[in-house]
Structure formats: C-alpha cells, structure tokens
C-alpha positions in Angstrom: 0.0 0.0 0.0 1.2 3.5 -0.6 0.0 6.7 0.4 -0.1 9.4 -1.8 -1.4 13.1 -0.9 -2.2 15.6 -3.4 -0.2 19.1 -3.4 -2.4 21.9 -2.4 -5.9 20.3 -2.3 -8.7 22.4 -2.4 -11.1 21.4 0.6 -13.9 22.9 -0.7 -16.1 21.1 -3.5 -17.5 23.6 -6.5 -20.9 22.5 -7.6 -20.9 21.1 -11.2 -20.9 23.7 -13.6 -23.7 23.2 -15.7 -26.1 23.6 -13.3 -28.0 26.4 -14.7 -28.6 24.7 -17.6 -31.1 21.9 -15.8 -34.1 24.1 -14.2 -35.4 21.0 -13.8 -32.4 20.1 -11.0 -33.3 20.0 -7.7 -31.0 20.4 -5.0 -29.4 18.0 -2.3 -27.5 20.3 0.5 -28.3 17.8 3.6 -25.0 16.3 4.4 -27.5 13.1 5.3 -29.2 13.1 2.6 -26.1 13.3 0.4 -24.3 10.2 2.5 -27.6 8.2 1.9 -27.7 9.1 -1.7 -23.9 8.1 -2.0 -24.6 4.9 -0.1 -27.5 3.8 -2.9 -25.1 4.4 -5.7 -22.6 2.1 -3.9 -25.2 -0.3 -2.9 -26.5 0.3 -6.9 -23.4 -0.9 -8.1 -23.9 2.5 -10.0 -21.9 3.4 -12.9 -20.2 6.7 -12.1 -19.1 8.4 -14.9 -16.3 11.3 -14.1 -15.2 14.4 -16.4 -12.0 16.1 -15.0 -12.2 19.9 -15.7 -9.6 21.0 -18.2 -9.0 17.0 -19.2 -10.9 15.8 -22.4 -13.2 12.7 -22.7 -14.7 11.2 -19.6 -14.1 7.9 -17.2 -15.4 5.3 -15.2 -15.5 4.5 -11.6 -17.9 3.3 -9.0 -18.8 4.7 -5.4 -16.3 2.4 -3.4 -17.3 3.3 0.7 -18.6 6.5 2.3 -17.9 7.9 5.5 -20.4 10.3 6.8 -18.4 11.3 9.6 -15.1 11.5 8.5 -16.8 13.7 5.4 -14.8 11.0 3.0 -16.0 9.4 -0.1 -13.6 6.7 -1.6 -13.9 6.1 -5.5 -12.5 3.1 -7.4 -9.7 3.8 -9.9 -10.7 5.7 -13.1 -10.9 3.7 -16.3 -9.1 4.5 -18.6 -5.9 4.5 -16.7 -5.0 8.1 -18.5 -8.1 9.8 -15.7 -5.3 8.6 -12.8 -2.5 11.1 -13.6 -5.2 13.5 -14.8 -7.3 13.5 -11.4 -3.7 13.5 -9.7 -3.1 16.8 -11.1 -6.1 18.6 -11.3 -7.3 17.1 -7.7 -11.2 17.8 -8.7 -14.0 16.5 -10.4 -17.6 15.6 -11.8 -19.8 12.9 -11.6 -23.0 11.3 -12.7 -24.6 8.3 -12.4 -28.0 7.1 -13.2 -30.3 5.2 -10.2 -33.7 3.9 -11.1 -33.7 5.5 -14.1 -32.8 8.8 -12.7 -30.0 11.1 -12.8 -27.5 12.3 -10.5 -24.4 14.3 -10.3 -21.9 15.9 -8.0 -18.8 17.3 -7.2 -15.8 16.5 -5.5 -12.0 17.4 -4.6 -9.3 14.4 -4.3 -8.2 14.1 -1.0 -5.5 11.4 -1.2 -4.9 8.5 -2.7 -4.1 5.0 -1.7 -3.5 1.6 -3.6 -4.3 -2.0 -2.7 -3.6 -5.0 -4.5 -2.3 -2.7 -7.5 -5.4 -0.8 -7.6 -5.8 3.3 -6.6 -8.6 4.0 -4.4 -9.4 8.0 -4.1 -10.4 9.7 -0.8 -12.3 12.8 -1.9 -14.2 15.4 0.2 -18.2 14.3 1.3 -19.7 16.6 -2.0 -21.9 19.4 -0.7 -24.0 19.8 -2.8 -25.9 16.6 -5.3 -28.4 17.2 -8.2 -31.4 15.1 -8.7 -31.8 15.9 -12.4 -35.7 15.2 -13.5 -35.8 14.7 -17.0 -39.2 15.8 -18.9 -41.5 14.0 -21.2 -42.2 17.2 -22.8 -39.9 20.0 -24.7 -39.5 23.3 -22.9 -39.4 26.1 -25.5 -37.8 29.2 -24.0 -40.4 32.1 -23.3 -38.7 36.0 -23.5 -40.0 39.1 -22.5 -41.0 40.1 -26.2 -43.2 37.3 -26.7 -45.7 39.3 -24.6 -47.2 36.2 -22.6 -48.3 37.5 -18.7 -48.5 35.1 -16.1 -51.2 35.2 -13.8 -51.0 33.7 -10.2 -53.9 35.7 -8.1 -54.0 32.8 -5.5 -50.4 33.1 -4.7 -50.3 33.6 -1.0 -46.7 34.3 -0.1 -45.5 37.5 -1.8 -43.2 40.0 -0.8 -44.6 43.7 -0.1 -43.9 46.2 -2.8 -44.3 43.8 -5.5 -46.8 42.9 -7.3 -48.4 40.2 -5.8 -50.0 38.3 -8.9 -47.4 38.2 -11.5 -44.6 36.0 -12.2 -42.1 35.9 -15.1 -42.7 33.2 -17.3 -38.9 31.4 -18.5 -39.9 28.4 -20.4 -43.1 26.7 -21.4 -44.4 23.0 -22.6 -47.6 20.9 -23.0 -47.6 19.6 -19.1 -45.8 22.8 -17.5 -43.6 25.9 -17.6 -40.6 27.4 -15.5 -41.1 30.8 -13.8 -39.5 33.2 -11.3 -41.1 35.4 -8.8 -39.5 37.9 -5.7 -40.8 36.1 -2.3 -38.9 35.2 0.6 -41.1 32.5 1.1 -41.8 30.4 -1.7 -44.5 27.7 -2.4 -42.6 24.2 -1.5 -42.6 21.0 -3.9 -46.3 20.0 -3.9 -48.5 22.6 -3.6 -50.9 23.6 -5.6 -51.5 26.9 -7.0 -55.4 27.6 -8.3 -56.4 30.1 -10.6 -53.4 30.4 -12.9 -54.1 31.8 -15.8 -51.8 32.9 -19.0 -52.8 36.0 -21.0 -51.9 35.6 -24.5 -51.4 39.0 -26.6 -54.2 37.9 -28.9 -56.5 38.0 -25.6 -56.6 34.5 -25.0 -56.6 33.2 -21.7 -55.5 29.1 -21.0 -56.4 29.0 -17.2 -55.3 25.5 -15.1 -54.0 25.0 -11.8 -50.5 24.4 -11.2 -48.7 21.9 -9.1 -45.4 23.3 -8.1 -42.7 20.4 -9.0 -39.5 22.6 -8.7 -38.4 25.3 -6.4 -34.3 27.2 -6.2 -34.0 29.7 -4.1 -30.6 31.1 -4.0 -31.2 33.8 -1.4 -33.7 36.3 0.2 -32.4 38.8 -2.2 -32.6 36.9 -5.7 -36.1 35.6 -7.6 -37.0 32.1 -6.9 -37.2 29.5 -9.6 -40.2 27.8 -9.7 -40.9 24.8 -11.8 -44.7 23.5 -12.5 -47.1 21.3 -13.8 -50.7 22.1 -15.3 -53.7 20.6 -13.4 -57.0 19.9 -14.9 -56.2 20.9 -18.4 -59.2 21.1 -20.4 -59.5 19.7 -24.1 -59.6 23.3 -25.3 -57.2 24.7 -23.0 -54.6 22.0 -24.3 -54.9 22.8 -27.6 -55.0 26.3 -27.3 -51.8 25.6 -25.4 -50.3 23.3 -27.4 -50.9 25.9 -30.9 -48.9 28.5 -28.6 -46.1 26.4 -28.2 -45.9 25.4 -32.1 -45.7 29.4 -32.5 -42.9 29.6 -29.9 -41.1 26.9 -31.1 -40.9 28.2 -34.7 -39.6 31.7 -33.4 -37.4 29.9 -31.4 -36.1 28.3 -33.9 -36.0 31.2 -36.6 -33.8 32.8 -34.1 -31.4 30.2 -33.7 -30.8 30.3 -37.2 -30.3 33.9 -37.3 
C-alpha cells in the first residue's frame, strides 16, 4: 500500500458547472441526505461516470465506501488508466450516475490517494452539494420578454410587499408545464398547488389551469425564486390552445437560432 497526498488540495467542492442549464435540477444540500444518496449508488453498483475539468473525454469508476463522519467518499480507480495522472493533477471532479432511471451528479475534490492489490482507491471530500436531475417528457421552448405572454397567479399567498403580488415571469413553457420566477422570501414548497393560474396571451386568449409546483431554487432572500410547475385539470380546449402557442414559440425559437 502507498500513500499518496495531493499538493495543495482544495477542501472545498465547487458545484458542477452546468447547473443552470437543468431548471429542472433539484437540490441535495443535507450532508444526510447526500451520505444516503452516496450509499445507494454504492449499494446500486452504480456506474459513475467522471469528467476532469480541463481534461478531455470522460471515465469510469464506482462509489467504493462513504464515511459520513469523517466527510470521505472513496472512489475506485478511473478507467481509462490516463483519468489517474489527470485527477492527480487537477485534484477535482464531476460525476453522474444514473439510479432507477434517474439522474445524479456531484462534485468533489481528491483528497489522497491509496493503492491495494495494484489498484488506486481515491479519498475525496463528502460533495456538498448533489443534483437530482428530472428529465421531462415534454420540450420546454424558451419564453422572453418580447413574446408578450403574462402570467397570472392571483391565489399566490406568499409575496413579498412592494411587489406585485400576482405576477410571475414566465422562463420556459411545454404541453404539461412551464418554468417561472417570482421575488418572495417565502416560496411555495414542492407540492403545492397553486389555483387560478391563468396565462394571457397577446391575442387576448386566456388558457387557465392549476399548477402543481414540482421545482423550487432559491438562492437567497435577495434573488427571484425559480419555480418549476405542472398544469392541473387541463381542459381539451385549453390544451390545444396551449399546445398551438407552443408550435408558435417553437418556430420563433427556432428562426432565431438560425439567425
């Protein structure tokens, strides 16, 4: 066995960096949670699959032990062999892996590293912070200010004073939901249920439903919340009334792009 310790490591973990691209990603910050989480990907025999920043292609490993208290995690030896040298050097990393279908990633900093029977095992920092990534059924075309759209939430009890206290900004839109932000310092939790919502089109239209809130990030007090929800009691003329809106957004969308 050797021992072999990093220079300089980095004891504090940086969340993965594409994180603002999943508005769909909740987040795990409960070191409990996280360990449990960790422990079903070992258990899982889940396939982790590690990017090194500033190293190209990607590697395989597998959740080898985790240590709750001593805030260690303990990863089997990257495959290829090139990820060894690579996570030597840089010290940090990425990971996902897929449980039940779903997907999870995180991010870690090497700790040490020890060898048994010709084999490296990595100690790396408990990660701080894990993403439960929910993929959708349904695409979400992107929603801007110009595409004149107001949403409506009159039944939205928590609000913050000086704001209004029935709008929202509408980010993103599909046939089962759409992504939103509000000022609150109290936002609606996973699983409530907003009636009464109710989006103005600029033709006049109105596609009311209620909305089951699926999604919530809240940074700070100081920063809108990100809200994620699903349509409730859709009627047959509200869906396709919704679903000719989205067509329309997709093809700007799209004309855009190609712009």
């Amino acid at each position: 066995m050797f021992f072999r310790r990093p220079p300089h490591p980095d004891p504090a973990p940086e969340p993965p960096a594409d994180l603002d691209a999943h508005s769909s990603a909740e987040r795990i910050t409960n070191p409990a949670q996280i360990a449990r989480f960790l422990q079903l990907f070992k258990d899982g025999h889940c396939l982790l699959n590690v990017s090194i920043p500033g190293v190209e292609g990607s590697f395989n490993s597998a959740v080898l032990r985790v240590h709750p208290k001593r805030e260690l995690l303990i990863l089997d030896e990257l495959n290829p062999h090139t990820g060894h040298q690579a996570l030597i050097k840089r010290q940090r990393f990425n990971a996902r892996c897929r449980l039940h279908g779903v997907e999870y990633r995180f991010a870690s900093v090497l700790q040490r590293v020890e060898e048994q029977r010709g084999i490296a095992l990595y100690f790396a920092a408990m990660p701080q912070l894990l993403l439960h990534i929910q993929r959708r059924n349904h695409f979400r075309v992107p929603v801007d200010s110009n595409a004149g759209i107001e949403l409506n939430l009159p039944n939205l009890p928590l609000r913050e004073e000086g704001t209004d206290p029935s709008q929202a900004s509408l980010l993103d839109l599909s046939a089962s939901g759409l992504g939103m932000q509000l000022v609150t310092p109290t936002p609606p939790d996973r699983g409530d249920i907003l009636p009464g919502c109710a989006l103005h089109l600029p033709d006049g239209t109105v596609i009311r439903s209620e909305l089951e809130i699926r999604f919530v990030y809240a940074r700070d007090r100081l920063r809108p919340v990100r809200l994620g929800g699903q349509f409730l009691k859709l009627d047959r003329k509200a869906r396709n009334q919704l679903a000719a809106l989205i067509r329309e957004l997709e093809r700007r969308h799209l004309r855009n792009q190609s712009r």
